[in-house]
N, C-alpha and C positions, 0 to 999 in steps of 0.2 A: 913185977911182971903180973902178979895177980893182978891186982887192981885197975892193970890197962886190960883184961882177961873179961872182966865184969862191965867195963867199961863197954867193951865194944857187945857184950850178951847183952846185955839191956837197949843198946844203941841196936841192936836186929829185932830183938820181942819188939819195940816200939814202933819198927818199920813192918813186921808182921802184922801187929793191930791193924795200924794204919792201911796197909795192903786189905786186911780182912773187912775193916772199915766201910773204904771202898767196894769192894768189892758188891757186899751187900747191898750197900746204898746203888750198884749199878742194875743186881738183879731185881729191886723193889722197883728201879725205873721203869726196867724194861718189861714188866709185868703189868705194870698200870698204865692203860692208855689215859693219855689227859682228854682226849676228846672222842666221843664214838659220835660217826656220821653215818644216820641209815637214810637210805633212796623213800620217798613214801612214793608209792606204787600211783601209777598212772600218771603221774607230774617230775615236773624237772626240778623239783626240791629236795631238800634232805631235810631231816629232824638232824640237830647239832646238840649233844651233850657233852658238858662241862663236868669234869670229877671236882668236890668242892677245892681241893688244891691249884686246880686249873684258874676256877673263876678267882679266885684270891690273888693268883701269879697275874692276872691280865687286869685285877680292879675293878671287873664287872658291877654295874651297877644298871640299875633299871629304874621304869616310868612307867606311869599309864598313860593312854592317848587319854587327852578329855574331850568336852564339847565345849565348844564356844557358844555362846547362844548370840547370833545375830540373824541377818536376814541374806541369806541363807545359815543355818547353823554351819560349823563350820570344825571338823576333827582339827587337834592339833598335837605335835609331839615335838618333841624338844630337839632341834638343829644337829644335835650328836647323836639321833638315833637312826639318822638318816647315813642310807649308804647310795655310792652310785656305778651301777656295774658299768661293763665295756662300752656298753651299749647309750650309756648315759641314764638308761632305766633307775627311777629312784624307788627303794626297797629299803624295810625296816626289819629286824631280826624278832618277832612276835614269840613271848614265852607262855606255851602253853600250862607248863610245870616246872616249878625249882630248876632253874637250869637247864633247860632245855630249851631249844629254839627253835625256829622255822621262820623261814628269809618271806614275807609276804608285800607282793608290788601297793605302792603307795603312787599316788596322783597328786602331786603337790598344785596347789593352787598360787600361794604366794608364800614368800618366810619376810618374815618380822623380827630386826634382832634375834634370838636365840629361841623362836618358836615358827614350827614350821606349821603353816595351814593345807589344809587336805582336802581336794575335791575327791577324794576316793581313798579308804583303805580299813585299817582294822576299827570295830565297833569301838565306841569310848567306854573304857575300863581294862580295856586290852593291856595286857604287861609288855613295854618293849624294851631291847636294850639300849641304855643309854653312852655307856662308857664298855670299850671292850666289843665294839662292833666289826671292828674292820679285823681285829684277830677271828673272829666266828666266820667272816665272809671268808678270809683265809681257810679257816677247818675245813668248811663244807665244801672248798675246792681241792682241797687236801693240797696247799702252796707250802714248801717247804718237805712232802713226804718224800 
């Protein structure tokens, strides 16, 4: 009888961890927002920040727009950094700092295999996202809160 005694003490401690486990792991979730969306004042944008956990969970990765040099020069960024809202409006996620973004309208002129060309949008050198675009278009509507 002892030793089903022990048995079943250790079989509760192990559900207690476990319970305590949990528990934790649910109040570090709910403490740390994966994404902060703030309004930037006068425009219908937000700034979108990633906690580096976030961007790791979604594979975020980035580009620079560059130039092309032809006649007209011509911006170009890479076919996955391209979003397209309701409207059909095409829009690129611009990171002004580590993980942060801001959704800015892009003028597509033509796409070429897996490069988009640009009659209009951010200067060349500009950081956009490339992978993990359509999760940020989601934050900054806050789909899924």
């Amino acid at each position: 009888m002892r030793s089903t005694n022990k048995i079943v003490v250790i079989f509760i401690s192990i559900l207690c961890l476990q319970f305590w486990a949990c528990q934790k792991d649910i109040e570090e979730h709910e403490t740390e927002h994966p994404v902060i969306v703030e309004d930037i004042e006068g425009t219908n944008l937000s700034t979108v920040t990633l906690t580096e956990k976030a961007a790791q969970r979604i594979g975020l990765q980035t580009s620079k727009v560059i130039e092309r040099i032809s006649s007209p020069a011509k911006l170009v960024v890479p076919y996955s950094s391209i979003i397209y809202d309701y409207t059909g409006q095409t829009w690129v996620y611009t990171s002004p700092k580590e993980r942060t973004f801001v959704r800015h309208k892009v003028d597509v002129d033509y796409i070429q295999g897996n490069d988009v060309f640009l009659k209009g949008g951010p200067p060349a050198g500009t950081v956009v996202a490339t992978i993990g675009v359509a999760e940020l278009y989601g934050s900054e509507f806050k789909v899924g809160h």
